[in-house]
Structure formats: C-alpha cells, structure tokens
NUTORDO-291391 format. One record per residue (C-alpha): residue number from 1; x, y, z. Coordinates in Angstrom, 1 decimal, padded with zeros to 4 digits. Layout:
BEGIN
+-----+--------+--------+--------+
| num |     xx |     yy |     zz |
+-----+--------+--------+--------+
| NUM |      X |      Y |      Z |
...
+-----+--------+--------+--------+
//
This chain:
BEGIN
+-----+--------+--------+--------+
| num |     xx |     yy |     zz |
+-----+--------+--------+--------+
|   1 |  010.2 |  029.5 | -012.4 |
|   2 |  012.8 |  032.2 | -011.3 |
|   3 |  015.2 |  029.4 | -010.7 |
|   4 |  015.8 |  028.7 | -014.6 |
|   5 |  017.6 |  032.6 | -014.3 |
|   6 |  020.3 |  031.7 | -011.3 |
|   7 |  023.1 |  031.2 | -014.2 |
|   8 |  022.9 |  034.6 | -015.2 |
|   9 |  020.3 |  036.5 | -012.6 |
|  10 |  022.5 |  036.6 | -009.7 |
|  11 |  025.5 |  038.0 | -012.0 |
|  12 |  025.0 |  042.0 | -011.0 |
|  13 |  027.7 |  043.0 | -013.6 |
|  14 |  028.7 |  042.1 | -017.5 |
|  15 |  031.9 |  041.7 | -016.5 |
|  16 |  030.9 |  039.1 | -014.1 |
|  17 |  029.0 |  037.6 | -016.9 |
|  18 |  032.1 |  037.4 | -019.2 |
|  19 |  034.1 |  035.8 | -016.5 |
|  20 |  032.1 |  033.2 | -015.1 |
|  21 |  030.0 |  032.5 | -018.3 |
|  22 |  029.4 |  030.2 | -019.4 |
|  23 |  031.1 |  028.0 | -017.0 |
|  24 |  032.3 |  024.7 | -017.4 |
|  25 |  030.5 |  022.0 | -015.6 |
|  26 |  027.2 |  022.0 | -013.3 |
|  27 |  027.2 |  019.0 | -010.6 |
|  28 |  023.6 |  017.9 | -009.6 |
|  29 |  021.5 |  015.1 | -009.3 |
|  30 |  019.6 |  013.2 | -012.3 |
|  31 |  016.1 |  013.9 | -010.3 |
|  32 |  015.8 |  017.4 | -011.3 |
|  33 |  016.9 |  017.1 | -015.1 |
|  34 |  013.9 |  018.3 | -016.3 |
|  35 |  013.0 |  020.7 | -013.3 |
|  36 |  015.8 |  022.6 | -013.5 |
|  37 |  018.6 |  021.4 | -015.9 |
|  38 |  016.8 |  021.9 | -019.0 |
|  39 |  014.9 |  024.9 | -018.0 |
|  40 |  018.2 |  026.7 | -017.0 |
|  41 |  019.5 |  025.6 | -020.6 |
|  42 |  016.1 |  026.4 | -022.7 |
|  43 |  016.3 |  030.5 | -020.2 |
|  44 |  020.2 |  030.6 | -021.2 |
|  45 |  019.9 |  030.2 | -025.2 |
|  46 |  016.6 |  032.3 | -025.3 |
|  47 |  018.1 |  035.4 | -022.8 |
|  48 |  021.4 |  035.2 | -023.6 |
|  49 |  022.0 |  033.0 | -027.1 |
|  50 |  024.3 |  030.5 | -025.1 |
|  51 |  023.8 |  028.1 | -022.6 |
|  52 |  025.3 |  028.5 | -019.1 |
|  53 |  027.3 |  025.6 | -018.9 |
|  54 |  029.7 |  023.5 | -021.0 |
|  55 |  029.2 |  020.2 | -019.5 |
|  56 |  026.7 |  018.6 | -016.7 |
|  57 |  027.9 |  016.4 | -014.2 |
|  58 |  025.1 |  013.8 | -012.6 |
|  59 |  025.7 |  012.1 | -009.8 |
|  60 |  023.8 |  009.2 | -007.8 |
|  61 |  022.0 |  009.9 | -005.2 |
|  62 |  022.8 |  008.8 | -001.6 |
|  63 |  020.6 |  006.1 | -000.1 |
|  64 |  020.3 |  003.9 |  002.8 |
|  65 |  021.5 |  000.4 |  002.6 |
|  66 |  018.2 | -000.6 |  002.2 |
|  67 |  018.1 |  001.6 | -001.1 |
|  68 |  015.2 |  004.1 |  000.4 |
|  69 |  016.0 |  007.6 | -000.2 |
|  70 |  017.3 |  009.4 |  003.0 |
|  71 |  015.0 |  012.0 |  004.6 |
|  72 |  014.3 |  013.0 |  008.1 |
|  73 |  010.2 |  011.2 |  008.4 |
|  74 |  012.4 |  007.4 |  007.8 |
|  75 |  014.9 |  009.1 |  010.2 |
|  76 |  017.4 |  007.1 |  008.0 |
|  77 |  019.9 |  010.2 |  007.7 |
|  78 |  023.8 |  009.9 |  008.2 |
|  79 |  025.4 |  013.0 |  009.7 |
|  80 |  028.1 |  013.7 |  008.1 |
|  81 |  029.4 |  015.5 |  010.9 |
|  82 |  029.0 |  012.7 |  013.1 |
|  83 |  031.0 |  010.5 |  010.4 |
|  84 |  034.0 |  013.2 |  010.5 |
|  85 |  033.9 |  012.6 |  013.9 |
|  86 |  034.3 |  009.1 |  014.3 |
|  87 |  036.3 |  008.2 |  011.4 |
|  88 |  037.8 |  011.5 |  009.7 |
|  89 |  036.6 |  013.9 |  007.1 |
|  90 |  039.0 |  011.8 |  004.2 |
|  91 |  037.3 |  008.5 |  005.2 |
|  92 |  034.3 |  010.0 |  004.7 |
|  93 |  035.6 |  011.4 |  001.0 |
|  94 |  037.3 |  008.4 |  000.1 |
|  95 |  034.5 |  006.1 |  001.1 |
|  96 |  031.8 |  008.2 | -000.8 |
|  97 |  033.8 |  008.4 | -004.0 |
|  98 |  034.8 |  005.1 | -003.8 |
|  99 |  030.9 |  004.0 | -003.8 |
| 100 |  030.3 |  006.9 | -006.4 |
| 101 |  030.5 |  004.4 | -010.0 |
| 102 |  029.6 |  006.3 | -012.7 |
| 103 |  025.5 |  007.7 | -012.1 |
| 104 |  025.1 |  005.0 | -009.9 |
| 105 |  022.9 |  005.9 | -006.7 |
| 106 |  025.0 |  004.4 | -003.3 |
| 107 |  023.4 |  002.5 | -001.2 |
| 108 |  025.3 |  003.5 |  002.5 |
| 109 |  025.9 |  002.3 |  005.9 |
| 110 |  028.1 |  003.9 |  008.2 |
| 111 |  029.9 |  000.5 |  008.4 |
| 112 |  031.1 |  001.3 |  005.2 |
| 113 |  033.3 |  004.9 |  006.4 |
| 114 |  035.8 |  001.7 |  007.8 |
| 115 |  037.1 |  001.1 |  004.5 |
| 116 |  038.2 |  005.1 |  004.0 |
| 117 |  039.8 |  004.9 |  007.8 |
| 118 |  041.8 |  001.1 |  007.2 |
| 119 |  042.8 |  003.5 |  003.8 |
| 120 |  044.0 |  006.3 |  005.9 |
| 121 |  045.8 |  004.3 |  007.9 |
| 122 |  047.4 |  002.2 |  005.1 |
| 123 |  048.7 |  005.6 |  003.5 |
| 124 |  050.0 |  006.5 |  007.4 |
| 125 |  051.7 |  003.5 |  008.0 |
| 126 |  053.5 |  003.7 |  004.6 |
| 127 |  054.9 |  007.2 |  005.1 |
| 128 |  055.8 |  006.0 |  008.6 |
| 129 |  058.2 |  003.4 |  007.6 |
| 130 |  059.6 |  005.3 |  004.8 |
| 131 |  060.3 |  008.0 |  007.6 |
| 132 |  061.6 |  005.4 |  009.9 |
| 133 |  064.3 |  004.9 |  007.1 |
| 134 |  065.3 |  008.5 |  006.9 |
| 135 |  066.3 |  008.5 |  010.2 |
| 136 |  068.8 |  006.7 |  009.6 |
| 137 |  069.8 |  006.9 |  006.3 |
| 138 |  071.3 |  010.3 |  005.7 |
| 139 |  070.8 |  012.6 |  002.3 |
| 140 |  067.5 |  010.3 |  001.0 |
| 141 |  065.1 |  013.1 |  000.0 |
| 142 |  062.1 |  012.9 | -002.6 |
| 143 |  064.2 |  012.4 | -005.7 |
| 144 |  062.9 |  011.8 | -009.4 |
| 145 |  065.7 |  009.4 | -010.6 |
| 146 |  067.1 |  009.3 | -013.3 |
| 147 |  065.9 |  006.7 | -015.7 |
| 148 |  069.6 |  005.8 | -017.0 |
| 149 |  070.6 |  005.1 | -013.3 |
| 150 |  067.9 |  002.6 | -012.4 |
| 151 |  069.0 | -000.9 | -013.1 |
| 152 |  067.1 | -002.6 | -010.1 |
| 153 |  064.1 | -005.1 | -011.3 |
| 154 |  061.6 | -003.7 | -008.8 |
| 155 |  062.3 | -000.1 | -009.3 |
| 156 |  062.4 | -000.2 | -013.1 |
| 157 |  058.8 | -002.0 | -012.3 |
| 158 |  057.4 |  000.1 | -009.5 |
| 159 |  058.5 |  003.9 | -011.7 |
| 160 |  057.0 |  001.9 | -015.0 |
| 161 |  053.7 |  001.1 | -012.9 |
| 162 |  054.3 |  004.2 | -011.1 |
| 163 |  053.8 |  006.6 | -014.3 |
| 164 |  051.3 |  004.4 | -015.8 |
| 165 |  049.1 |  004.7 | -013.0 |
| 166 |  049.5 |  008.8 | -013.3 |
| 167 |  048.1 |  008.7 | -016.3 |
| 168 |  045.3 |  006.4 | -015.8 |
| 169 |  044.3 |  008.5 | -012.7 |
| 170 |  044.8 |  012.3 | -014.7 |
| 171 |  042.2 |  010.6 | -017.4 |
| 172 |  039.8 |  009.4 | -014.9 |
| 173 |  039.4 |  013.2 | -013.4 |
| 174 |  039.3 |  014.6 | -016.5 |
| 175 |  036.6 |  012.5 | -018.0 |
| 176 |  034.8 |  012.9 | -014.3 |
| 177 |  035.5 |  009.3 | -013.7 |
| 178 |  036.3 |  009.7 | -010.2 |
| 179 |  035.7 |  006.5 | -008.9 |
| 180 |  037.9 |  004.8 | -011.8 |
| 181 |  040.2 |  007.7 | -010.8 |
| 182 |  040.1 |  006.8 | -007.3 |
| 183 |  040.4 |  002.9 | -007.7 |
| 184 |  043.6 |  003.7 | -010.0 |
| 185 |  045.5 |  005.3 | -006.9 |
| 186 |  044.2 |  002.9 | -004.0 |
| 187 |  045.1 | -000.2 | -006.2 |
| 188 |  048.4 |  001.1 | -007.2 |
| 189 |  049.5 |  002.4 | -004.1 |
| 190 |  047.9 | -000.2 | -001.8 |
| 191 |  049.3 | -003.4 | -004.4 |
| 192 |  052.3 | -002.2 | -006.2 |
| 193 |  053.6 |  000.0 | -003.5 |
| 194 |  052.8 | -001.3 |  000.1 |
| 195 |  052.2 | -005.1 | -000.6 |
| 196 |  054.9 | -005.6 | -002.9 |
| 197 |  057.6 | -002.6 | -003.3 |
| 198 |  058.4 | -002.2 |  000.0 |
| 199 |  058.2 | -005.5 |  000.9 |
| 200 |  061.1 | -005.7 | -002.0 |
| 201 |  062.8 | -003.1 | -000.4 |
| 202 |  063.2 | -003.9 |  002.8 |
| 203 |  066.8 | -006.2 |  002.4 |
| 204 |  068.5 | -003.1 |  000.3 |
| 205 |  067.5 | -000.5 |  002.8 |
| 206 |  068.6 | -003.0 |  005.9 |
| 207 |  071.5 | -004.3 |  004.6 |
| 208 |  072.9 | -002.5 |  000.9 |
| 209 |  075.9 | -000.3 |  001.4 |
| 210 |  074.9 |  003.6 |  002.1 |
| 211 |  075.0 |  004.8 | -001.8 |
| 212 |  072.4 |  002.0 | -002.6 |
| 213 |  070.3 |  002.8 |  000.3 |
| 214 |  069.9 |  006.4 | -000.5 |
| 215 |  069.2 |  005.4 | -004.2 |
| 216 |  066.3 |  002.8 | -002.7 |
| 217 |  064.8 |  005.1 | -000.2 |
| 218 |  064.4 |  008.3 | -002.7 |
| 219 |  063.3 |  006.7 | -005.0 |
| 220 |  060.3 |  004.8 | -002.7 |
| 221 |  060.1 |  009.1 | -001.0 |
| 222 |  059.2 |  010.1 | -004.7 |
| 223 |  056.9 |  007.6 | -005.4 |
| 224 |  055.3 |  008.4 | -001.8 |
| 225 |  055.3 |  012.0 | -002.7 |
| 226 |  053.7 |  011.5 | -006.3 |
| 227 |  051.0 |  009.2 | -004.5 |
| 228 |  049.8 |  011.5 | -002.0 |
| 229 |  049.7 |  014.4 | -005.0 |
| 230 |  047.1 |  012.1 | -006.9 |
| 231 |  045.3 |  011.2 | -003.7 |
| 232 |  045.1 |  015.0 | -002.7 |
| 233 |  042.2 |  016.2 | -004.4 |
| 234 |  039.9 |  013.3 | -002.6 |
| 235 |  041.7 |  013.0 |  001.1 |
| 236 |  043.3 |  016.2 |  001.0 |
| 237 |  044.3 |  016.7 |  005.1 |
| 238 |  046.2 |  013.2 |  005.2 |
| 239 |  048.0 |  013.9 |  002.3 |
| 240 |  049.2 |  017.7 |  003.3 |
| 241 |  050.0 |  016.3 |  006.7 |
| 242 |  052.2 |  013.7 |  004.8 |
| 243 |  053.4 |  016.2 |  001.8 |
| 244 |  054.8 |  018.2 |  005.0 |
| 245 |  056.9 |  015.8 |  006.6 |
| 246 |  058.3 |  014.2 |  003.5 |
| 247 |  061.1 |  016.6 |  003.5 |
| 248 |  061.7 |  020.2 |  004.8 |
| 249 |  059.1 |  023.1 |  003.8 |
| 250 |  059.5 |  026.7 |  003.4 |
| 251 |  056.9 |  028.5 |  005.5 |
| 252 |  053.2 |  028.5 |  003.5 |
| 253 |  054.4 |  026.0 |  001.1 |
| 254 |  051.4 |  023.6 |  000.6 |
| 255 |  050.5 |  020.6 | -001.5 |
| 256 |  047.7 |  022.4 | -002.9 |
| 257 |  050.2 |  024.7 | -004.6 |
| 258 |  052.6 |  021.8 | -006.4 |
| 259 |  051.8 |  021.2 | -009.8 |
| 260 |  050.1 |  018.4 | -010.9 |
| 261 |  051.8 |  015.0 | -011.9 |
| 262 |  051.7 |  014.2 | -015.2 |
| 263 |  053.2 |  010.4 | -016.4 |
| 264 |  056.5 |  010.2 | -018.1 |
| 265 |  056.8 |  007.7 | -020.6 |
| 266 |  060.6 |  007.7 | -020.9 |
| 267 |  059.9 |  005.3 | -017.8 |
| 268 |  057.1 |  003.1 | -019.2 |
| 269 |  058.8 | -000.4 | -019.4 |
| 270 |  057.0 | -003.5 | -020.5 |
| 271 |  059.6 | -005.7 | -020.0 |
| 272 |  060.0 | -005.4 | -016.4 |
| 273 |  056.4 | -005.3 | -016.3 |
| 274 |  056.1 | -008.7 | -017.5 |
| 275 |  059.3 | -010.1 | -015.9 |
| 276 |  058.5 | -008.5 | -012.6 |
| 277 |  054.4 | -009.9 | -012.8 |
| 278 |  056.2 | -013.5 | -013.6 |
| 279 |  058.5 | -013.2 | -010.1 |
| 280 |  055.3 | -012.3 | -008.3 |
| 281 |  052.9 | -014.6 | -009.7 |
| 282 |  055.6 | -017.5 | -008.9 |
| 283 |  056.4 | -015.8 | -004.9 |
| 284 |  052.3 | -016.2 | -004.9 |
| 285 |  052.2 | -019.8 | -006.0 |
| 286 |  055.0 | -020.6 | -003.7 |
| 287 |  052.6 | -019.0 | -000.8 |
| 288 |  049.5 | -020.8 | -001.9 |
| 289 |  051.3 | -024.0 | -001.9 |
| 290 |  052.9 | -023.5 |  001.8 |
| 291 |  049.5 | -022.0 |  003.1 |
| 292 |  047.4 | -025.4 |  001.1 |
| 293 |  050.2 | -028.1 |  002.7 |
| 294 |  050.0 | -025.4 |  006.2 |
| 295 |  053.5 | -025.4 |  006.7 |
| 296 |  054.4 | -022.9 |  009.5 |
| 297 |  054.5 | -019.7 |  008.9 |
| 298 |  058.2 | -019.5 |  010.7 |
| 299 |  059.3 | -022.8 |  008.8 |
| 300 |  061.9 | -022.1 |  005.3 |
| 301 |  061.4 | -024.3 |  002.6 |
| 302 |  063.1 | -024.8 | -000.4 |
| 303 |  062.0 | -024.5 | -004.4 |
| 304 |  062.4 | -025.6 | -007.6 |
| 305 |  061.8 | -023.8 | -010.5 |
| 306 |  061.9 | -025.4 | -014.0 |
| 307 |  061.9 | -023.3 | -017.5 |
| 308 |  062.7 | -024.3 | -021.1 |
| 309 |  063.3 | -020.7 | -021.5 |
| 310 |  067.2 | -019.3 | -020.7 |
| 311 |  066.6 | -016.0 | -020.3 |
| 312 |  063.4 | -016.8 | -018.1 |
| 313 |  066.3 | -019.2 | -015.9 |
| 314 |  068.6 | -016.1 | -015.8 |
| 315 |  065.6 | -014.0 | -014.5 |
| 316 |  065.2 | -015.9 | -012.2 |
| 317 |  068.0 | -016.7 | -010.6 |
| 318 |  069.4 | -013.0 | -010.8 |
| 319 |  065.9 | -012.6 | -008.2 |
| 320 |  066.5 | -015.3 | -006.2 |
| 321 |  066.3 | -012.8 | -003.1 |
| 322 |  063.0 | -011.4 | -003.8 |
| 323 |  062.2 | -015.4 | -003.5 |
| 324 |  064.0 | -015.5 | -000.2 |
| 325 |  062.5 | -012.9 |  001.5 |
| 326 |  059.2 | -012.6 |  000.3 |
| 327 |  058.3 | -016.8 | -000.1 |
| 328 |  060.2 | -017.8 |  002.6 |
| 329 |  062.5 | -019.8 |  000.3 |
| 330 |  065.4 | -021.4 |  002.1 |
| 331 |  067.4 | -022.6 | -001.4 |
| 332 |  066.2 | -021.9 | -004.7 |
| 333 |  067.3 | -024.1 | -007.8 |
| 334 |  066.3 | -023.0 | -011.4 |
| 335 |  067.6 | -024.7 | -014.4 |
| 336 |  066.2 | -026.0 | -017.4 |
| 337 |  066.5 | -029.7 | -016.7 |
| 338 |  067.1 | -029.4 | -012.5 |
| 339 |  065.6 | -032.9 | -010.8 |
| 340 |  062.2 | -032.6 | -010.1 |
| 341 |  062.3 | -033.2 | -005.8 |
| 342 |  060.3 | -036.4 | -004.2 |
| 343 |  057.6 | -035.7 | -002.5 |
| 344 |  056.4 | -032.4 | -003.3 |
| 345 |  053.7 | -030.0 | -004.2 |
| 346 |  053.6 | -028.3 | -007.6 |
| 347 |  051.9 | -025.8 | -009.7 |
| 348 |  052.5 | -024.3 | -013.2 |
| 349 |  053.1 | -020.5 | -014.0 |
| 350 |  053.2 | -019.1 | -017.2 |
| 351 |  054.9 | -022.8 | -018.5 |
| 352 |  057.0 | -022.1 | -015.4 |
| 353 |  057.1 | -025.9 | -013.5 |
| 354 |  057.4 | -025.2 | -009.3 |
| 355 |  058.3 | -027.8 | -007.0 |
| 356 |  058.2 | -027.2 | -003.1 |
| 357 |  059.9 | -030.3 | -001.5 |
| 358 |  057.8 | -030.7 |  001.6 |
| 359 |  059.8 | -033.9 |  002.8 |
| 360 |  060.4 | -033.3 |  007.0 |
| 361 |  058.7 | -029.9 |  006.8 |
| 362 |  055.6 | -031.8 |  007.2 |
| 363 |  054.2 | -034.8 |  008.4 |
| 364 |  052.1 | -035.6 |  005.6 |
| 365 |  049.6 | -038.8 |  007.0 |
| 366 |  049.2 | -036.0 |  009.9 |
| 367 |  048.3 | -033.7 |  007.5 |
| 368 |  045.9 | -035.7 |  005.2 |
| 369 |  043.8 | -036.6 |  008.3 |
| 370 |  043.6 | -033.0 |  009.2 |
| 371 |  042.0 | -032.5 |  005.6 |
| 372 |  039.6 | -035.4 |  005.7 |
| 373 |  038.5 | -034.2 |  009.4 |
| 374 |  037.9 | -030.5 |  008.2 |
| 375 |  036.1 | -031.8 |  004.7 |
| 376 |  034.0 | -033.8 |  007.1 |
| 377 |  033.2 | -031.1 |  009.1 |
| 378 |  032.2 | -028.7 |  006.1 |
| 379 |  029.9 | -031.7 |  004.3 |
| 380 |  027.8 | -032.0 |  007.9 |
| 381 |  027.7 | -027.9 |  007.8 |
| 382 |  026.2 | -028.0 |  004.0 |
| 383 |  024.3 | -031.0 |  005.4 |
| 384 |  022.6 | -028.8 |  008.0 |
| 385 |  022.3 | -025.9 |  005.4 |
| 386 |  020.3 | -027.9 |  003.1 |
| 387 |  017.7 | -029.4 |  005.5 |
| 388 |  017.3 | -026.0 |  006.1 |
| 389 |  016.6 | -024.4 |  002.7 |
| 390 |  014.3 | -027.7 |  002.0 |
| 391 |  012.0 | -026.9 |  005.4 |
| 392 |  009.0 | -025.3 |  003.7 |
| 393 |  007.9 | -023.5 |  006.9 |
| 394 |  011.5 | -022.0 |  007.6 |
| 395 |  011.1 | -021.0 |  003.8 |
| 396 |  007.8 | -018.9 |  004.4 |
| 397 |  009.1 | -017.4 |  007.5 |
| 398 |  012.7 | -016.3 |  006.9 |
| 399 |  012.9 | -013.0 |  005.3 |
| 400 |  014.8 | -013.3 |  001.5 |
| 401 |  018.1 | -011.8 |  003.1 |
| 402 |  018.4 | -014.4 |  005.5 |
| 403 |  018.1 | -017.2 |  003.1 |
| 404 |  020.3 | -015.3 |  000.6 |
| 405 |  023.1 | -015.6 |  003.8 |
| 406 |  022.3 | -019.2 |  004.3 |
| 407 |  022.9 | -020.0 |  000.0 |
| 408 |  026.0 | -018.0 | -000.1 |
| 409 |  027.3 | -020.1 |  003.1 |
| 410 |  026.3 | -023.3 |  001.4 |
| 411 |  028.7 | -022.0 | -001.4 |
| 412 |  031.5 | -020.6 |  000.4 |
| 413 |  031.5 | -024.3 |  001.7 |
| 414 |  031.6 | -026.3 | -001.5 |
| 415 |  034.1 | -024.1 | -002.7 |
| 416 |  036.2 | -025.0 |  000.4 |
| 417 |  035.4 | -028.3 |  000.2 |
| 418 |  036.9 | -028.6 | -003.4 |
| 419 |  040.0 | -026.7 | -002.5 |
| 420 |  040.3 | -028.7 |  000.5 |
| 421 |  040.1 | -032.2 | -001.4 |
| 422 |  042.3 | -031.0 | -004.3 |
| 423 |  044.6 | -030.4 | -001.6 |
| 424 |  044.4 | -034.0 | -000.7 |
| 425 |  044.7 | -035.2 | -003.8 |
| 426 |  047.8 | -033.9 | -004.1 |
| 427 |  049.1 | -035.4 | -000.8 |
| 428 |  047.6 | -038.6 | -002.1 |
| 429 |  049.9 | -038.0 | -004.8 |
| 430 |  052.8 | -037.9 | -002.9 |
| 431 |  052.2 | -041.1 | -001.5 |
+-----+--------+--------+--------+
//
C-alpha cells in the first residue's frame, strides 16, 4: 500500500530528501513489522537504492493489568490526560519507561503512576534540603571539585559512584536501553545520594567550620545538578524547575540547552568504593541487629568491631562518626583483639566480627516472650492458611489469583517465622 512510500513520498523537495534521509531510527511497535516495517524497507531500496532508516526501535505494547490489549469495546483505556492530571506529566514518563524492559509489552494499572509521583517527590525533597543549606551557608554554588581537594571518604565515594553512574546511564540511551538507563539514575540517586550521602552529610554541614561547609554543600549542588541533567530527558519539567533554582540564571537559560554529562574517570576510585560499601554494609548490620533485638528507635547503643586486618581497624575508626550518626552508635571500639562484650548480638561482615552489647538496653526474658507470642501467632495464621488451600470446594471456587495471594502469605509467614526464631536463638544464646 501507499503507506510503504511515507519515508520518502511526503519529502516535496531533494533537498529535504538529503537532509532527513535516511534517518536514524524509526520507533514503532513489533505488531506491524511485517505491515509496514519491511514494506517501507523492501519500497526504500527498490525507489531509492537505500533504506529509510538506520536503525528500528520496537517497543512493547501497552496493556491492561490483566494483559488484554487496550481498546475502547473492553473500555479498559487509561487517559493519559487524566493521569497528567492526577499525578503529573513526569510520573506518567517515569512510570512508563520504568515498565518499558527491553520489547517487553507492560501490563498497567493507574496504581502504578504512584511510583513516578513518590519519585518526583524524592527528587523534590532532595533539592529542598540542599536549598535549605544554601540559605545559610554563604558562596556554596554547583561546583565540580577538584579531585586533588577531596580527601573526605563519602565524597571520594559519592563523585566515584557519581561518574560511574554517568556513564552507565549515557550507554543505556545510546543503545536504546532506556529502562536500564532509567534504573541507573533512580538507583543512584535514590541509594547513593538521598539514603546514604546526605544522610553522611548532614553533621559537616550542621556543625564543620564555614570552609568545610561550602566544600560539602557544592559538592552535594553538583551532584544534584548532574542528576537532574541525566534525569532530564525522561521527567523533563521537575528537573528544569530544579536546574532553575540551583543557582542564579541568565534570562532563557534552560537545561535543555547544557551539554550533556559525560563521566570523568580521573574520579573513578575503587578503593573508596570498597572501603565506603564495607562502612555501610557494617551501619546496616548494626541496624538489622537493633531492629531484630527491637531496641528503641531513640535508645544509643554501643559496638564492637573486630578485624585481623590494620588498615581495615584504621578505617574504621577514622569513620567512627558515620557509625554515630547513621547506626545510632553511642561508643564504638575497633581493635584487632578488643573483648568480645557479654551478652550481645553478633553478625559477621566481610570477616568483620560485630558485637552490639544489648545488656540494660533490653530486657531480654521480656523480649524472648514477645518472639515466642508473635511465632505463635504466625504458626496459627499458616495453620488457617493451609486448612484452607486443603478444602477442595474453596479450591474449585476461588479464582487462581486468590489462591496465588493466599500461597505467597503462607510464605511471607514461614519466612517470618524463621527470622523470628533465629532471633530467639540468639537470645537463647545469650542466656
């Protein structure tokens, strides 16, 4: 049909045929490979001796949750307007390419816009503490430092993950891997940067003396400002709001005029990768442990941390504040032979040995009966569960979702049961 010509029909001109052909990538949908793909490919190389593209793009196709193809007889549509509406035009972006793997068709709710709105407002939140700072820390502006000048564990880590993450996100858009693309920014920036930099931050930009505080906060401004460049192209009105208000504008300037970021590798560093992925995998252990024995929230405790390995001590104990403020940790002892406490909990990290004393922060015969009576409750829960799954008429009735939802609560039970008891066992332990 006359639709195999579009390339090059609607091109009145030769020099509109030598400027936009052939062009570099056609975005459609695998349905209509044969229909219309090939056929503009096969009327290309017979009119014209070339094809009219470089490179096709396929993407899935949009379908209900129920995986039935949208149309307006099901009356299963989602307006897209409507969407924009209720939850923004970047949650409705971010949502779809998030959902967009690789030629996969999506199977969508509008529940599912939530998780591009909670992402929006994650990326808010972050620029509105870092603008909170400005206030009152004077000259901090967006500010590439200068490698030779950064001696702090968390920023060598967060401008080595920083730059890695650039380049992990530039290949995923070039290879049209935008959902790889997209998961490179929203785990860096919603891990790296909110959960752990400026958590990590937060004591230098409080209490450091003014030249450290400017050093912190432009550093944590460029990293904000290098983010919301890579994020740009998928939730572009958040991030020009943003891009605005990091520092003063000329009038017109706009974010979709900045170069792109490209990674530097004069700041790749594997060391502090590695040392700063040991502190956090310890301030994690130490939370698992307080959250396990449910010691209160408000409630310091101490730790003790015990490594054949010197430098790993001198780590360590150089970082005793990121402990302090991010585990709750009262007093921290690390040595190579330190006395391991009575009665506490422990764990093992990378051959790191971690003792949480737990004597007088908890009454422990309070707390094993608290585990027994919740096991208890769990094993009548999977008790009830299972009489259900073995009632043959339930069986016949209940449509597969339903007892798919009753398995996977039997499950999420054992699997609290056994943390739950392994808890207890190491209360046993303790005597």
């Amino acid at each position: 049909g006359s639709s195999a010509l579009v390339p090059f029909s609607t091109m009145t001109s030769e020099s509109d045929r030598d400027l936009y052909l052939p062009s570099t990538v056609l975005v459609t949908g695998y349905d209509i490979i044969f229909f219309w793909v090939a056929r503009m490919i096969m009327a290309g190389l017979e009119f014209t001796g070339e094809a009219p593209f470089r490179q096709v793009y396929f993407n899935g196709i949009v379908r209900d949750e129920h995986g039935r193809k949208m149309s307006k007889s099901l009356g299963n549509g989602i307006d897209p307007i409507d969407v924009i509406e209720k939850y923004s035009a970047d949650a409705l972006r971010f949502t779809l390419v998030d959902l967009s793997a690789e030629g996969q068709d999506i199977h969508l709710a509008e529940r599912q816009f939530e998780l591009g709105r909670n992402f929006s407002n994650k990326v808010w939140n972050a620029f509105r503490f870092l603008a909170m700072q400005s206030q009152s820390i004077s000259g901090a502006e967006p500010l590439k430092p200068d490698i030779s000048g950064v001696h702090e564990l968390a920023d060598q880590w967060i401008l080595s993950r920083y730059h890695k993450a650039v380049d992990g996100i530039t290949d995923g858009l070039e290879k049209y891997k935008l959902h790889d693309a997209m998961n490179s920014v929203y785990q860096f920036f919603w891990s790296d940067f909110c959960d752990w930099y400026l958590e990590l931050i937060k004591d230098r930009l409080y209490n450091g003396d003014e030249k450290t505080k400017k050093f912190t906060l432009s550093t944590a401004l460029y990293v904000m400002e290098g983010i919301v460049k890579l994020m740009h192209p998928i939730v572009p009105f958040l991030t020009e709001e943003i891009w605005q208000r990091l520092k003063p504008r000329k009038d017109g300037e706009s974010i979709m005029r900045q170069s792109w970021e490209y990674a530097d590798p004069a700041f790749y560093d594997d060391a502090a990768d590695k040392n700063m992925e040991l502190v956090k995998e310890l301030i994690v252990a130490i939370r698992n442990i307080r959250s396990e024995m449910n010691v209160p929230p408000a409630r310091k405790t101490d730790a003790v941390l015990i490594t054949p390995e010197t430098a790993t001590v001198k780590l360590l104990q150089n970082h005793a504040s990121y402990f302090k403020n991010l585990a709750r940790v009262e007093t921290l002892t690390v040595g190579t032979k330190p006395a391991k406490p009575k009665l506490s909990a422990s764990a093992v990290v990378a051959g790191v040995e971690l003792f949480v004393p737990l004597e007088g922060i908890i009454d422990i015969e309070v707390e094993k009966s608290r585990l027994q009576k919740e096991i208890t409750r769990l094993e009548g829960q999977i008790q009830g569960i299972t009489q259900k799954l073995l009632n043959n008429d339930f069986i016949a009735k209940a449509p597969p979702q339903v007892i798919e939802k009753e398995n996977a609560k039997r499950d999420n039970f054992n699997h609290s049961i056994e943390k739950l008891q392994a808890n207890l066992k190491q209360l046993n332990a303790l005597g």
